[in-house]
KEROMI-153579 format. One record per residue (C-alpha): residue number from 0; x, y, z. Coordinates in steps of 0.2 Angstrom, whole numbers, plus 5000, padded with zeros to 4 digits. Example, Ala and Ser with C-alpha at 12.3 -4.5 7.8 and 13.67 -1.06 7.14 Angstrom:
REM KEROMI-153579
(0, (5062, 4978, 5039))
(1, (5068, 4995, 5036))
END
This chain:
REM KEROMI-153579
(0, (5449, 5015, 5014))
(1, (5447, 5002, 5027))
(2, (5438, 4986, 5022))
(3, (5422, 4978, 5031))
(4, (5427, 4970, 5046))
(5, (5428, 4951, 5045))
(6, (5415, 4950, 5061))
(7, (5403, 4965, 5054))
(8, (5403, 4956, 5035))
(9, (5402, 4940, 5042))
(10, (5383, 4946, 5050))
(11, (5379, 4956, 5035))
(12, (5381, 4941, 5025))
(13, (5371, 4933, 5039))
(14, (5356, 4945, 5042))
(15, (5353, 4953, 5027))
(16, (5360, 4941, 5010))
(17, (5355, 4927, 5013))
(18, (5337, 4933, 5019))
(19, (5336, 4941, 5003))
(20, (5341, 4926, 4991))
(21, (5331, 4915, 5001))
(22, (5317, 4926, 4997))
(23, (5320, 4928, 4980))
(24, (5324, 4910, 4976))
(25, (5308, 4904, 4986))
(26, (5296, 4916, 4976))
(27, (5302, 4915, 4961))
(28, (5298, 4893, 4962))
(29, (5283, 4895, 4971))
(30, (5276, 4907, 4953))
(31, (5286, 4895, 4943))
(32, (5275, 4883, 4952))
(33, (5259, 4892, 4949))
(34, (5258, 4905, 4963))
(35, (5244, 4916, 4961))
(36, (5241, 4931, 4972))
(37, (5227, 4941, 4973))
(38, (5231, 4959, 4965))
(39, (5227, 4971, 4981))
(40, (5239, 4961, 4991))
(41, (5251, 4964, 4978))
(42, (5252, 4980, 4984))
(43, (5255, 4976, 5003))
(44, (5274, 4978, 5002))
(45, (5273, 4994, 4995))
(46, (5262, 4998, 5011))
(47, (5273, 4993, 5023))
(48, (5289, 5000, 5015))
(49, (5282, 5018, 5023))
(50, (5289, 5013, 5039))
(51, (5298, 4997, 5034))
(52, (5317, 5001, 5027))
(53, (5309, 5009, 5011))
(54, (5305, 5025, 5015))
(55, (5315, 5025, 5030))
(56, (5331, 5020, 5021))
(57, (5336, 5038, 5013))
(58, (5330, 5048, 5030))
(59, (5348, 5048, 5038))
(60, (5357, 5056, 5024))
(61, (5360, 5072, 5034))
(62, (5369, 5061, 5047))
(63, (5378, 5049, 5035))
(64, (5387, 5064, 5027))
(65, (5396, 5070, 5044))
(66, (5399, 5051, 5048))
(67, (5406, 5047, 5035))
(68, (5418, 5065, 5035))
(69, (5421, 5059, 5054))
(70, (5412, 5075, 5060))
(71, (5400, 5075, 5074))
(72, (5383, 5079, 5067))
(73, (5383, 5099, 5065))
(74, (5364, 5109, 5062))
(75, (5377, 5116, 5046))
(76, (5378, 5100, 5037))
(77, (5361, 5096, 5039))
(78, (5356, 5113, 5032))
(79, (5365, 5108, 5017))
(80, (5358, 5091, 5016))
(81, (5341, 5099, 5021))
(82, (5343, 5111, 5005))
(83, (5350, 5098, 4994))
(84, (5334, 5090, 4996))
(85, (5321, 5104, 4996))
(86, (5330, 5110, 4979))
(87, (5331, 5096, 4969))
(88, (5315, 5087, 4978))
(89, (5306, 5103, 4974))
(90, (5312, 5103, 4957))
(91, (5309, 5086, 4952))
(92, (5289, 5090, 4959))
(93, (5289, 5104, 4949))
(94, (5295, 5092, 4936))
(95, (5281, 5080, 4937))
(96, (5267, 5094, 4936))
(97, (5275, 5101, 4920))
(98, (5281, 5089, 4910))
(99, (5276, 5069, 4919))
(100, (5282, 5060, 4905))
(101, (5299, 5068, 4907))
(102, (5299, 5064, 4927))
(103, (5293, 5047, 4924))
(104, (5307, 5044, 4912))
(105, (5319, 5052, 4925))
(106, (5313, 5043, 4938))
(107, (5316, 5025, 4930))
(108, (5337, 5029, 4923))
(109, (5336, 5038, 4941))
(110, (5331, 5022, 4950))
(111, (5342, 5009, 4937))
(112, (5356, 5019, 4943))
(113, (5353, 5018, 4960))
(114, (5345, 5001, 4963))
(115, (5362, 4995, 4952))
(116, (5373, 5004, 4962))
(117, (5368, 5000, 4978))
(118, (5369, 4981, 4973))
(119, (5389, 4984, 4967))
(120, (5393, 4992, 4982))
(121, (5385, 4978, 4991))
(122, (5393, 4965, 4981))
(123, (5409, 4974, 4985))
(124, (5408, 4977, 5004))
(125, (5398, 4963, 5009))
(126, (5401, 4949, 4996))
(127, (5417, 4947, 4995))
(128, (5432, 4948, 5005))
(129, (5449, 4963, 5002))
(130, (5457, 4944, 5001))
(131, (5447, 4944, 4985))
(132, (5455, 4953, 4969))
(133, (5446, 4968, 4967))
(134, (5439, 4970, 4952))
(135, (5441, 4983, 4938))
(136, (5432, 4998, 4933))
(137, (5424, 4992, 4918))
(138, (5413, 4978, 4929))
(139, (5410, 4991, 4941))
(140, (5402, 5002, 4928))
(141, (5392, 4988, 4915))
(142, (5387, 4978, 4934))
(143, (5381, 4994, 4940))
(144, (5371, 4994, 4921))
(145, (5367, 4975, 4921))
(146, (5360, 4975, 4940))
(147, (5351, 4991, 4938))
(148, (5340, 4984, 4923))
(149, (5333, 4970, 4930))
(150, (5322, 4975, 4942))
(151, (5317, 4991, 4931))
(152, (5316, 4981, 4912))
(153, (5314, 4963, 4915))
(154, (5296, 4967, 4921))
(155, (5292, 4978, 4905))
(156, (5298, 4962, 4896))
(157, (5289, 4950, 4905))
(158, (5275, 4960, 4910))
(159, (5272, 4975, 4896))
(160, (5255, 4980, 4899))
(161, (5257, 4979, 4919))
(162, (5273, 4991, 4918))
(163, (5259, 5002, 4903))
(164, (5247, 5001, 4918))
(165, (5258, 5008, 4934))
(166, (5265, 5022, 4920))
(167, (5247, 5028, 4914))
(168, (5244, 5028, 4934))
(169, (5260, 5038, 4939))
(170, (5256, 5052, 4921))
(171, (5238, 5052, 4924))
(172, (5239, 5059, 4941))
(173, (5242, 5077, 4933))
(174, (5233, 5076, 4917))
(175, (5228, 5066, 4901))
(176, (5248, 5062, 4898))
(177, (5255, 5045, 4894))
(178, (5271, 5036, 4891))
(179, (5273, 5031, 4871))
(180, (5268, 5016, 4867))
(181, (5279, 5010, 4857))
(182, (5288, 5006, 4872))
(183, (5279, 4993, 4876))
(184, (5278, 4985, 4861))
(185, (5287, 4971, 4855))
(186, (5301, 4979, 4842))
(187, (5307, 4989, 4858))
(188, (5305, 4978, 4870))
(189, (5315, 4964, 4862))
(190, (5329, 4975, 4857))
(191, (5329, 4982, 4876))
(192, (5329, 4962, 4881))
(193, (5345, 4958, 4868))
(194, (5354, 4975, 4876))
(195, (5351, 4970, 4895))
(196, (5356, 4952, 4891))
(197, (5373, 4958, 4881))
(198, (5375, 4969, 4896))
(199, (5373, 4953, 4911))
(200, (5384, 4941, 4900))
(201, (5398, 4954, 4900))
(202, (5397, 4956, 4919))
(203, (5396, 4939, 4920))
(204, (5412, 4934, 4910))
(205, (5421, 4951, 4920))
(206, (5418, 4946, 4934))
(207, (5424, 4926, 4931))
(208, (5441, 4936, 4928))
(209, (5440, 4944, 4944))
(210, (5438, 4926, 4952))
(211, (5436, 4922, 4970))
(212, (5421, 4925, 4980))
(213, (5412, 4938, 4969))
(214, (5410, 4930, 4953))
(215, (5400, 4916, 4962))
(216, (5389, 4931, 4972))
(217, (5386, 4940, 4958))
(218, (5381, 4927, 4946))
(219, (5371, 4919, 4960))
(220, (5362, 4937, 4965))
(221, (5360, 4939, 4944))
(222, (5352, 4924, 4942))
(223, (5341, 4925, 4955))
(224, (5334, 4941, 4952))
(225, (5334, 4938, 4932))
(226, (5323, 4925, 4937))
(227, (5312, 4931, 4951))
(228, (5307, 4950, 4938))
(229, (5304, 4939, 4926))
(230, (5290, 4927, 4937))
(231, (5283, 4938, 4949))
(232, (5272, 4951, 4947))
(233, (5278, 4966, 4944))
(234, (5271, 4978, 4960))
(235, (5275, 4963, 4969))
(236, (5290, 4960, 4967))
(237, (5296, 4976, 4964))
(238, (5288, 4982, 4982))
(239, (5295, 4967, 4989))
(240, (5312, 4969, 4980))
(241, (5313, 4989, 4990))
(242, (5308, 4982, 5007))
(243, (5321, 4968, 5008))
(244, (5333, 4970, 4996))
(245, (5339, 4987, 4991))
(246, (5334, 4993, 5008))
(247, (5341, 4982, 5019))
(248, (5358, 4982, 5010))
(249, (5359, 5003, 5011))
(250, (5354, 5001, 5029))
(251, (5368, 4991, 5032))
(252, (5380, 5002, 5023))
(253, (5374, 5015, 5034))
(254, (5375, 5006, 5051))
(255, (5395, 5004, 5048))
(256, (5395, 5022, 5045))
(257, (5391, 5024, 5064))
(258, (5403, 5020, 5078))
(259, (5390, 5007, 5091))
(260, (5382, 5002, 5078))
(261, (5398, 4993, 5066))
(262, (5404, 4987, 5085))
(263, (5387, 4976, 5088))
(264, (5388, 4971, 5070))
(265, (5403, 4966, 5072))
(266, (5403, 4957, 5088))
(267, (5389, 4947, 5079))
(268, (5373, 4957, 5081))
(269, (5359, 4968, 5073))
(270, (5345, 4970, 5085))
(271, (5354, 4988, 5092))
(272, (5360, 4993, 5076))
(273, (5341, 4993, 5070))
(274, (5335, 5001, 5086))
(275, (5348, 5015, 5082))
(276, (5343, 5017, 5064))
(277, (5325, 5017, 5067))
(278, (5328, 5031, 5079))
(279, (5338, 5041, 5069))
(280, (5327, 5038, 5055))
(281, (5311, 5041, 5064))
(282, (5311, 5061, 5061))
(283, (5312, 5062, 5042))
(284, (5303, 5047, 5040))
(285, (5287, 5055, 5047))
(286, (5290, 5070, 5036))
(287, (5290, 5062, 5020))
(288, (5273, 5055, 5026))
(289, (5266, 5072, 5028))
(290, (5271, 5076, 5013))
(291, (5266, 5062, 5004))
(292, (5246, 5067, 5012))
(293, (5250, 5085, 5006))
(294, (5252, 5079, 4988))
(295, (5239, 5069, 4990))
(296, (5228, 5084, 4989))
(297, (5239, 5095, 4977))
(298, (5238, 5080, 4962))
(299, (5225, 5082, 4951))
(300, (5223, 5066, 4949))
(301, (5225, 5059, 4965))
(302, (5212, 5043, 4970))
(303, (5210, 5030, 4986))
(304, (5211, 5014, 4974))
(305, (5226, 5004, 4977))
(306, (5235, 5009, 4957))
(307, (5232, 5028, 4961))
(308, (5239, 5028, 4980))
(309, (5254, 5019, 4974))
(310, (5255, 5032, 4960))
(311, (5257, 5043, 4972))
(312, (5269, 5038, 4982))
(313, (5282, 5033, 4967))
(314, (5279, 5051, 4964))
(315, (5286, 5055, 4982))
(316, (5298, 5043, 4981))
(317, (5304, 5050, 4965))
(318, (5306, 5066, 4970))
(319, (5317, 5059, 4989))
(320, (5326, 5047, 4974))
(321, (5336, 5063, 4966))
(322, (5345, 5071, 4982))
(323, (5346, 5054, 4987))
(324, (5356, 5048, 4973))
(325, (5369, 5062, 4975))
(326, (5370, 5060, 4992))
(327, (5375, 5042, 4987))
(328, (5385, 5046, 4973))
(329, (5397, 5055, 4984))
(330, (5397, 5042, 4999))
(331, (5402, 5029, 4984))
(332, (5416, 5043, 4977))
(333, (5421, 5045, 4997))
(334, (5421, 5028, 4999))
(335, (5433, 5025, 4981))
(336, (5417, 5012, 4974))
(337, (5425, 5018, 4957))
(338, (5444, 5015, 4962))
(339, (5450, 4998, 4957))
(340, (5455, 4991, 4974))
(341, (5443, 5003, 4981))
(342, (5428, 4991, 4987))
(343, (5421, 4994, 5005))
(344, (5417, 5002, 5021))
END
């Protein structure tokens, strides 16, 4: 597979990493420092990631598949994809009206896997260079493990009873169910700590081997975001850590994916390639929206406060998250993420 072109990586690293660890490093002092925010605007990236990058960032996967086969869009494949998502979006609803403790539960290893994923591939593509020694498969699989968990348990282990709180909110919305909560207590929640941090230290000393560029990227991107869960509010940071982190970086994937697109990125621009995406994902983005305002009135628990209408659209989210991920999964088999050389594109 053909590696990231120096002039397209060169702007990625540009206009989307060092945004991001700017971000992250600046807002995790300023709440070391004593940053308070008030809690409804804590909620305000959530709000703007239903037409900024968040929502947006799965609604192409009908044309990333044939760009990434080198086929010309066809109605066929987008049937498939179309289906793929009805199916297993449908059934994961289904999932959350029957059993939402199961869902929630789903929705959580669901999104450590992706968030985790999407931060190896990044690390891998954008990071570092084919210069670099590509590392092997065991970092790929315990980076994937170690990245994954930090921005779905460091906030249960900094901040239990917020993480109780957005879980009673996401349950509740179809009945009187709710997460055990032994979870949240301390004899989990330690063990959980000691597991995640055993996972970060091996990555860390993996990826040292490995040498070059990436162990410098990944320890600084680890620390960063160990550091920022563990400071910022947890819908905060979360929200925040969607809009400009995960979904700028899958954008990006998917930009090099596309012919004008990876040529204005690699002549040293992104303006066009984000005028290209947001058309492209104008369409689906606008029907996730109607569907978010038709289980608006199906949930029988469905509210206007702030906790309820983000309950709400985590269970949208959750339910776009599962075709999602196997749309991804297969980009990253396509694209050899799991073969050892195999790192880009």
């Amino acid at each position: 597979m053909e590696p990231v072109p120096d002039g397209a990586r060169h702007t990625l690293i540009r206009w989307v990493l060092w945004p991001s660890w700017i971000l992250v490093g600046t807002l995790a002092l300023l709440f070391a420092g004593g940053l308070d925010v008030p809690v409804h605007f804590q909620y305000l990236p959530f709000a703007l990631s239903l037409v900024l990058f968040g929502l947006p960032h799965g609604a192409i996967d009908h044309l990333a598949v044939p760009r990434l086969l080198g086929h010309k869009a066809t109605a066929g494949l987008a049937a498939a994809v179309g289906l793929l998502y009805l199916v297993l979006g449908g059934l994961c609803l289904a999932l959350w009206f029957w059993a939402p403790v199961a869902a929630f539960a789903l929705f959580i290893a669901l999104t450590w896997l992706h968030w985790g994923g999407g931060d190896l591939h990044a690390l891998l593509a954008f990071a570092s260079s084919e210069r670099d020694a590509a590392p092997g498969r065991v970092f790929r699989i315990i980076a994937l493990l170690a990245r994954g968990g930090l921005p779905m348990l460091v906030p249960l282990l900094a901040f239990p009873e917020t993480y109780r709180s957005v879980a009673a909110s996401l349950t509740g919305l179809f009945g009187p169910y709710s997460v055990p909560s032994w979870i949240f207590g301390s004899p989990f929640r330690l063990a959980a700590g000691v597991a995640l941090a055993a996972l970060v230290l091996a990555s860390l000393v993996l990826a040292w081997r490995a040498g070059g560029k990436l162990f410098w990227a990944y320890a600084l991107e680890t620390g960063l975001l160990a550091v920022y869960f563990a400071l910022v509010p947890p819908v905060l940071a979360v929200g925040l850590y969607l809009c400009l982190w995960h979904a700028p970086r899958h954008v990006a994937r998917l930009a090099l994916l596309d012919k004008e697109s990876a040529g204005v990125l690699s002549a040293g621009h992104v303006a066009p390639a984000l005028r290209r995406f947001a058309r492209d994902a104008a369409p689906l983005t606008l029907a996730a929206l109607a569907l978010l305002a038709g289980l608006y009135l199906l949930a029988p628990g469905a509210g206007a406060s702030p906790p309820a209408l983000l309950a709400l659209y985590l269970v949208l989210i959750s339910a776009l998250t599962l075709p999602h991920v196997v749309v991804v999964s297969w980009m990253d088999a396509r694209q050899g993420l799991w073969r050892h050389g195999g790192a880009s594109g």
